[in-house]
N, C-alpha and C positions, 0 to 999 in steps of 0.2 A: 630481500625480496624486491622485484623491479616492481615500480608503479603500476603495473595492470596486473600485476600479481594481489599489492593491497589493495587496488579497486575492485577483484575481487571478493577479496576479504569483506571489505566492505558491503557489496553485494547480500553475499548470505549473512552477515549480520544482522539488515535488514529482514532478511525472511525470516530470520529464527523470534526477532521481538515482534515481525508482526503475527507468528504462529502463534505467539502467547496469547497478542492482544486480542484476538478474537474470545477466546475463552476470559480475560481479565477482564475486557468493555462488558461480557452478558453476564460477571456478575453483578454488575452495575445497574446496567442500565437493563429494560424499561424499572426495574425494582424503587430506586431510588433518587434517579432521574432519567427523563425522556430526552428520547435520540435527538432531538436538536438540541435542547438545554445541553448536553453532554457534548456537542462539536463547537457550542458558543464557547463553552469555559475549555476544549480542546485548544481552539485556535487563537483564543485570547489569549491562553497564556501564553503557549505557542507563540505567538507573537509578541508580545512583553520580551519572553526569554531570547529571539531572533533580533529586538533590539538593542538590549541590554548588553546582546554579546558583541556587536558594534562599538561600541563605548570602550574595550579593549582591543579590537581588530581594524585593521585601517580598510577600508573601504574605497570603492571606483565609485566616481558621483554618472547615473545611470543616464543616458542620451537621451529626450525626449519622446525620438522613434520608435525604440526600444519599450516606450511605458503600454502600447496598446497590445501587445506580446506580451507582456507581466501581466496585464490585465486578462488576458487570453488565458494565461497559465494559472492565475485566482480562480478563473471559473472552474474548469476543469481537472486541474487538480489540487482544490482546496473545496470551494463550495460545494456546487454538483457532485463534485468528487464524494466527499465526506458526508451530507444530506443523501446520498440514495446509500453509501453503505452502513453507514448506523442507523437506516430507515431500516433496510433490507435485512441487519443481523437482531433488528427486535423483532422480526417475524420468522426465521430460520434462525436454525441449527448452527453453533460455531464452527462444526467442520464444514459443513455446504458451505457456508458461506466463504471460506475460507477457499474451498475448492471449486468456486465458483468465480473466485478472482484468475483461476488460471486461465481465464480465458484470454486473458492480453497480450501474452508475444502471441498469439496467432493475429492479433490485432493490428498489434508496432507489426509488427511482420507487411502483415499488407499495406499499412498506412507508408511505413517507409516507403515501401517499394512503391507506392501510387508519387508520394508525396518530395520524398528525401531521394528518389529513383537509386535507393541502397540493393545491391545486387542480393537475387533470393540462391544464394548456395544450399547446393543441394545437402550437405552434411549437418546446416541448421535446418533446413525444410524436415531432414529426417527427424530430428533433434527435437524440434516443434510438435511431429505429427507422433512421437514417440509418449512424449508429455503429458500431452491431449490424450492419446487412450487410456494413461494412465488416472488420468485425474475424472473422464468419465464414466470409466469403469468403477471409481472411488464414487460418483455421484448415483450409478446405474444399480449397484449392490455393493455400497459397502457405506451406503449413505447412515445417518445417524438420527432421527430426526426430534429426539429428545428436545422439550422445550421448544418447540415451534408452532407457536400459533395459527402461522399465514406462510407457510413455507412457501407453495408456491409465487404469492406475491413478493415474499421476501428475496428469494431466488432473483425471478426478475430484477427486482430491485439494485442486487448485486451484480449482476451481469452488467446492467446499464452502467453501476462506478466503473465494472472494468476498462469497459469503451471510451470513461470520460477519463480514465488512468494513462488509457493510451495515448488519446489525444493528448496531454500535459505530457508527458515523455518526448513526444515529438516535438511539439512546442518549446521547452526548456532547454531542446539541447544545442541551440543557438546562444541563447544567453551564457551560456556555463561554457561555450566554447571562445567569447567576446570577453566576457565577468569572474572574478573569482564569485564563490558561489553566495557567501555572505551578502555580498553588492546588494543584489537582488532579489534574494528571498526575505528577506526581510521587507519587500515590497509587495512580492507574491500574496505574504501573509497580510499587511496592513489591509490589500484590497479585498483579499480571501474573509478576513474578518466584517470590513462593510457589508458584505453581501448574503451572511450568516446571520448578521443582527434581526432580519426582520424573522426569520423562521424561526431563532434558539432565543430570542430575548426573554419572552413570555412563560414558555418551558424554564428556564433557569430560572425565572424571579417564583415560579412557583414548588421548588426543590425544602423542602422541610430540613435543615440543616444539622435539626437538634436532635431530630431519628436517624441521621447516615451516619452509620460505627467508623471508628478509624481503621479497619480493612479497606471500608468502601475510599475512605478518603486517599489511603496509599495507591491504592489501585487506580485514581483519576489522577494522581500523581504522575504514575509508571506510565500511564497510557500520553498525559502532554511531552513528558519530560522525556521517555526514550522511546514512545511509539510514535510520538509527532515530529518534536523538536532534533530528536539526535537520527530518527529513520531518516529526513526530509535532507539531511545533510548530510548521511552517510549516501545517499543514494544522489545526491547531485556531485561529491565527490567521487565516485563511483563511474558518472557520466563523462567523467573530466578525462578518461583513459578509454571508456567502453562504448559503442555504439547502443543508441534504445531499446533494438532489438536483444541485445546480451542484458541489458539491466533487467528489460521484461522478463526474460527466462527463468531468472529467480523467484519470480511467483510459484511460479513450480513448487519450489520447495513447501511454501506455507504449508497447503492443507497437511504439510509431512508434518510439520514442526508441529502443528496444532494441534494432529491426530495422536502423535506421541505425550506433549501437555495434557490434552485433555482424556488420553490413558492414563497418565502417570498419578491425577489428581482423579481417577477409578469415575470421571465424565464419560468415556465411551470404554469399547472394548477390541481387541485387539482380534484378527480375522485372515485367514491368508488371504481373500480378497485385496483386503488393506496392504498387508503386505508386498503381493504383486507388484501393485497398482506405485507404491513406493519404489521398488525396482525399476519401475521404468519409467518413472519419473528420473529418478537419479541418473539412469541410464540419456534420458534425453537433456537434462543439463549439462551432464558431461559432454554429450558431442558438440552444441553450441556454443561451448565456451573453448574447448580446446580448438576449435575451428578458430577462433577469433585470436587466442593466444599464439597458434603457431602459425599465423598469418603475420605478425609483427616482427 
């Protein structure tokens, strides 16, 4: 397989562990610990694990200029990022939530085009607006809203991570085009963690350790180790071949992955609405990535 074949790969990899994650984070959390206690010991470890794997991989020592960019990319997609969506999936539904991150390649989409002035091709503009019907047609009647307290705040909630998701897509993909990808995330996250301290310290110091069962404990496991730590670097190796807007387009997929997980484990129920709405999602991934593939 040529390289933009496995940045591909890598791609949906991504969206099938974070389809999980939204059903693995709500069995957790608010139950057992609160959304910021849960993105504190996220990013901590996360970030342990981002240094540790340095200690084995040789590393570029990162340009001074470069550090207010990292710092850029900490807020946006680590802090902010992370703080409104584990705010937002304790008040909604795992699949809203989930199907409410798809709002970001219409985002990258315009931000490139304002920002990165990446040309808007009409066979990703279809691809885009293809997505988008499918995944609000999923919000419109095929929503779930099992377990949600504050759905509409929660919604909000999410919406605003997608915007700060885009922004960090855009942002990172200079460094990843300068840096291999280790260099600098491992920086992302040291700053990503200062800036979580003051909101998840208090939350985590108050988690009752000796009532959380070892499901829960696996389950906070699965979400640092392959929803933070192994997503975070499947998706910047990913960038290393693809433009923001093709990485974005993979959100797409989640609320699919999700909807299917939290079928499989009899959390929601299956609807040709859903099914649809999966159609054409599928259908508008495919055109934005073959667009990008047979332009190479």
């Amino acid at each position: 397989m040529s390289k933009r074949q496995w940045a591909l790969v890598a791609a949906t990899l991504v969206s099938i562990i974070y389809g999980v994650t939204f059903t693995v984070a709500k069995d957790v959390m608010p139950k057992y610990i609160d959304p910021f206690g849960f993105i504190f010991l996220r990013v901590g470890g996360s970030m342990l694990l981002f240094w540790i794997s340095t200690l084995f991989v040789k590393t570029e020592k990162i340009d001074k200029a470069d550090f207010p960019r990292i710092i850029a990319a900490s807020f946006f997609g680590i802090a902010f990022n992370m703080l409104t969506f584990f705010k937002g999936l304790s008040y909604t539904s795992p699949i809203m939530g989930a199907v409410l991150m798809v709002t970001t390649p219409m985002i990258v989409l315009i931000l490139s085009a304002l920002i990165t002035k990446e040309r808007m091709e009409n066979k990703k503009i279809i691809g885009i607006l293809l997505g988008l019907a499918g995944t609000i047609t999923l919000i419109l009647y095929g929503k779930s809203m099992v377990n949600a307290p504050n759905a509409s705040l929660g919604n909000f909630l999410v919406f605003v991570n997608a915007m700060s998701y885009g922004f960090y897509l855009i942002i990172v993909k200079k460094l990843m085009d300068k840096y291999n990808a280790l260099s600098f995330v491992k920086w992302i996250y040291f700053f990503g963690f200062l800036m979580v301290i003051p909101f998840g310290w208090s939350e985590f110091q108050a988690v009752d350790w000796t009532v959380v069962p070892t499901s829960a404990y696996l389950k906070i496991g699965f979400v640092v180790i392959f929803s933070t730590f192994l997503t975070y670097l499947l998706n910047l190796l990913s960038m290393k071949e693809l433009k923001p807007t093709t990485v974005a387009v993979f959100i797409y997929l989640q609320p699919l992955f999700a909807s299917i997980f939290a079928i499989g484990l009899e959390k929601d129920e299956m609807s040709w609405v859903k099914a649809g709405s999966a159609l054409l999602i599928f259908i508008g991934v495919y055109l934005v990535t073959q667009k990008k593939v047979s332009s190479t």
